[in-house]
N, C-alpha and C positions, 0 to 999 in steps of 0.2 A: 691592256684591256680594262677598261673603266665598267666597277661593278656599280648598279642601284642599289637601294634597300628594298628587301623581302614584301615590304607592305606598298610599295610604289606599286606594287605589279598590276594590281587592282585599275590602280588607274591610268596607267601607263599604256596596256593592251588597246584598249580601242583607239590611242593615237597611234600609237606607231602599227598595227592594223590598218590603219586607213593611210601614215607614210608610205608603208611598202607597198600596199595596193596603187597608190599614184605614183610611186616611182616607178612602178613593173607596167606602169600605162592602162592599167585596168580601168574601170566601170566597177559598180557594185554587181550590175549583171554580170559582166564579163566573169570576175571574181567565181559567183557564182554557178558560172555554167561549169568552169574550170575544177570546182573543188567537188561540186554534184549539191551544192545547196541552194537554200532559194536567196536571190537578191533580200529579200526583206531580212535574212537573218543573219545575215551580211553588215544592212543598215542596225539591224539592233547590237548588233558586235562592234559596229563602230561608235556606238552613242551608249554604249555601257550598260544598255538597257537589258541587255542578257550577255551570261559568259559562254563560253564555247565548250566542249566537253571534251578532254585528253584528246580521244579520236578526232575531233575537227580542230582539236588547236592545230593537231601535226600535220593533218590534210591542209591547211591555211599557211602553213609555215612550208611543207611542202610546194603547193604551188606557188606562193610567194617568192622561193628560194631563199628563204631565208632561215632562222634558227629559229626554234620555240623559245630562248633565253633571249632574243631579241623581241617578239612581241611581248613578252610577259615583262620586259623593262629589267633586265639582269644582267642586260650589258648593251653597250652605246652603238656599235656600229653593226651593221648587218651583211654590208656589201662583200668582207674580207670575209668573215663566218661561213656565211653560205657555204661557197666554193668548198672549202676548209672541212667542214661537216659533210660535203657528200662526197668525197675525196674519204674521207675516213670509214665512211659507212662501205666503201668498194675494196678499200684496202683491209676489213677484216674479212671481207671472203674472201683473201689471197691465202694460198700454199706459201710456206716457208720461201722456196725458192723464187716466186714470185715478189712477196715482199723483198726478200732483197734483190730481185732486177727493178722493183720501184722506186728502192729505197737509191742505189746508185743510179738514177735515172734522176729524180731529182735533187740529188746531191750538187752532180752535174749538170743541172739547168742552172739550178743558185749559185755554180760558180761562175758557168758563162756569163750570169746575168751581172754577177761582182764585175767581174771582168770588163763589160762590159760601163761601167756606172766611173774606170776609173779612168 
């Protein structure tokens, strides 16, 4: 996982903001209806012209499905993340025992999947 620097973030958000929104097929409206903001702040989040506030960073990265450390430029890919981060956010409200039927559950997919690759 390929990190940026700290001071890229600045400038880095409103591209990859306006990547993930064209890769998820969206519109600025579209975007918009989605997260409960208005298209125009949408456009000024993508042209740098305003930054977004904790609350709508996550609300953006939310409907995005993507990571807040992907639009803030803190690391390269978003598509593997995603998944990976709401996969984690479900597995800390598991019970002990639950974690471990997840934990052997994907143990055993990553080995079928070896298995599988040989």
């Amino acid at each position: 996982m390929q990190q940026s620097t700290p001071s890229s973030s600045s400038e880095a958000f409103p591209r990859r903001l306006r990547t993930a929104r064209e890769y998820r097929g969206l519109n600025q409206a579209e975007l918009g209806k989605k997260t409960g903001m208005q298209p125009s702040a949408i456009s000024h989040f993508e042209t740098g012209t305003r930054k977004p506030s904790f609350d709508n960073l996550r609300i953006l990265a939310d409907s995005l499905d993507v990571t807040t450390d992907y639009l803030l430029g803190r690391v390269e890919d978003f598509k593997e993340l995603a998944g990976a981060d709401r996969l984690h956010r479900h597995y800390e409200s598991l019970d002990g025992s639950d974690r471990k039927m997840a934990d052997d559950l994907i143990m055993m997919l990553a080995k079928r999947a070896l298995e599988k690759d040989k």
